[in-house]
N, C-alpha and C positions, 0 to 999 in steps of 0.2 A: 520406459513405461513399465511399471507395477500394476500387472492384474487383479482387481480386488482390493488394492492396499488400504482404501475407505468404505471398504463395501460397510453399510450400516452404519455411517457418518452423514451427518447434514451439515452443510457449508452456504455460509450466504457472502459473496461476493459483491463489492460493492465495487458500481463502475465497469461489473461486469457483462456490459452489455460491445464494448470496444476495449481495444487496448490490450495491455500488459492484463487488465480484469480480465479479457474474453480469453485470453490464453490460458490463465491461470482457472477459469473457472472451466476451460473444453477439459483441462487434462484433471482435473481432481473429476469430473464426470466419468470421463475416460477410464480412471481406475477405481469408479466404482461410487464414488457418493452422491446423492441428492442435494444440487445446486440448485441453490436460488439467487436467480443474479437481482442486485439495488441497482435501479441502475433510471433515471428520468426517460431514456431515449431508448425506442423501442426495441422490444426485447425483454424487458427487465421489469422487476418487480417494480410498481411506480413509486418509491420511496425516496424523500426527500431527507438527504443526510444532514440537512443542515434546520433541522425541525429535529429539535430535542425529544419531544414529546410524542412523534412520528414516530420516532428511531426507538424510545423505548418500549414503546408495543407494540411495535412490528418485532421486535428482539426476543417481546417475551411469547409471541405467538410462535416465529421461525423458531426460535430455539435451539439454535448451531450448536456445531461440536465444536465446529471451525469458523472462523472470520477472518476473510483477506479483506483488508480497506485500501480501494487500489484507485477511489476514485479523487480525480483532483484535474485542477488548473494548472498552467504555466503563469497566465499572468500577462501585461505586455514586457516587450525589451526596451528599459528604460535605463535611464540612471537614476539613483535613488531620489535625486532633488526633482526630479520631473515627473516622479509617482503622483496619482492619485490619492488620496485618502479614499477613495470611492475603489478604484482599482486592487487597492493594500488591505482591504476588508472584504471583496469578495473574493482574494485568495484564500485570504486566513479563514474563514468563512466556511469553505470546502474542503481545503488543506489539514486545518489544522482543528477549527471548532465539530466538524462536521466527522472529521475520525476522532476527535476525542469524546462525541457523540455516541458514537458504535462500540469505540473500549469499552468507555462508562457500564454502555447498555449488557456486554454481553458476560464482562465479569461475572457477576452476579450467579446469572445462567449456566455458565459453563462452572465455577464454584459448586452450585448446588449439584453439578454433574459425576465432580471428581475427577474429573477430566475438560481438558480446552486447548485449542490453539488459536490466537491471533496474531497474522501474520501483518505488519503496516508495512505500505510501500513509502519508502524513503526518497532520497536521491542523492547520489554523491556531492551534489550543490548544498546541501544540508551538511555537509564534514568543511568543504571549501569554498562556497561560496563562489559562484555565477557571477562578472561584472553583468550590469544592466539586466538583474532578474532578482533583486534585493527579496522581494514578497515571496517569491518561491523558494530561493535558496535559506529566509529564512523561517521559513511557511515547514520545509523540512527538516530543519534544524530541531524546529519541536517536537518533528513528527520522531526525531532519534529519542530527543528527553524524556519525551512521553513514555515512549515505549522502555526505556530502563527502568525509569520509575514502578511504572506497574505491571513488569516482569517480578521486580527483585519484592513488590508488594503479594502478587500469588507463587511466587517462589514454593510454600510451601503445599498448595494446593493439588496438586496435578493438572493445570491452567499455566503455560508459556507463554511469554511475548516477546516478539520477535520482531525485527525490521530487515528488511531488504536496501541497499541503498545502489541503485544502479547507474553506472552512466548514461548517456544518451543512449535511448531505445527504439527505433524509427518505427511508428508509431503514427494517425493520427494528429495526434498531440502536437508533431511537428508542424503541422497548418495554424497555431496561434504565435507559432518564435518566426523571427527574422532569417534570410539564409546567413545573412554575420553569424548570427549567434549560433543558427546550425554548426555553419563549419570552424566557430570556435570550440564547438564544446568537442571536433572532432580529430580537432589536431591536438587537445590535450589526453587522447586516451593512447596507450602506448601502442598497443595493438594495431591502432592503424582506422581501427571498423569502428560501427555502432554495433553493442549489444543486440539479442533477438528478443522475442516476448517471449518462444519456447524455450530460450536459456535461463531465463527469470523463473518461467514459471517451473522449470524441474527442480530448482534449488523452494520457491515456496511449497510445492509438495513433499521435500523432504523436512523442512521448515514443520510442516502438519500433520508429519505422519508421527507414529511410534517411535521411529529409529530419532526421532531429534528433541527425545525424551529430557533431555541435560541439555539444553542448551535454551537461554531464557536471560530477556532483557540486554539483549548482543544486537549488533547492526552488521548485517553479510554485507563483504561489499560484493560488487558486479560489475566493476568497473576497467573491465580488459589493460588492466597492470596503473592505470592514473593517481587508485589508492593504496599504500603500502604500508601503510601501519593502521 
């Protein structure tokens, strides 16, 4: 922990009202900045990420330094041929439209600041792909593209964009998967364990602070030894 290391930073955290978000938004408080968590369920700013026109004026009212977009679905555990089209769009929906929402929004913002960080939460099923989670795994697959794209677009601004891609995070989140698919995603990570929310969240605080000045349009992994290139 970093005392102060945001003092005079505002952060709107999205999803941060549970989760890898509530972690990620206790400790950027913790050292110092003004959270405001997006989040439908109580606790949270009531902002709907998946409403365009929500998310850009709330962006230009909040006015972050920082954005972590951490909120999202699994999905169910299917096989691709047994998906919904109903199910496959309110993934992408959250996933993928609804952070491309919050980029969009806060570019701009952070632009006219001279300064930003946007941190998106990934997931290692977006590098390799999850059987029976097609929507999610490829729900963050964009969430990686995205985030290169328009890193290497504010490159020159002093505005970063950043992803995180972590393996299974117990979470939550775990009450919409299967225990199969729990304990597949747990026999594929080398270490043995599932990742923490406060291991996540110390790599997105350094992700947001000063010291990760140079580093921009990258995807960390987090993935206890399963990703190795």
């Amino acid at each position: 922990m970093f005392e102060n290391r945001f003092q005079g930073r505002k952060a709107i955290v999205t999803g941060g009202a549970s989760g890898i978000g509530a972690g990620i938004a206790a400790r950027l408080s913790a050292e110092g900045a003004e959270v405001i968590r997006w989040d439908l369920a109580p606790g949270g700013r009531q902002i709907d990420v998946t409403d365009a026109e929500a998310v850009s004026a709330a962006m230009v009212e909040d006015a972050p330094d920082i954005l972590v977009c951490s909120a999202g679905i699994t999905g169910p555990n299917q096989t691709t041929w047994e998906y919904s089209p109903e199910d496959w769009r309110r993934v992408f929906d959250l996933n993928v439209h609804g952070l491309f929402y919050c980029n969009r929004a806060a570019a701009p913002v952070m632009k006219d600041k001279g300064w930003g960080r946007i941190v998106n939460i990934a997931s290692i099923a977006g590098k390799e792909g999850n059987p029976n989670a097609s929507a999610y795994s490829a729900s963050k697959a964009a969430v990686i593209g995205l985030t290169k794209s328009l890193g290497k677009e504010l490159a020159t601004t002093g505005v970063t964009v950043n992803a995180i891609a972590p393996a299974a995070v117990h979470t939550a989140i775990f009450d919409q998967m299967t225990e199969e698919h729990i304990a597949f995603m747990k026999s594929k990570i080398p270490m043995g364990r599932f990742g923490t929310v406060e291991e996540i969240a110390a790599m997105a605080c350094w992700i947001a602070s000063d010291e990760g000045s140079f580093a921009t349009g990258f995807c960390f992994d987090q993935s206890g030894g399963r990703a190795t290139y």
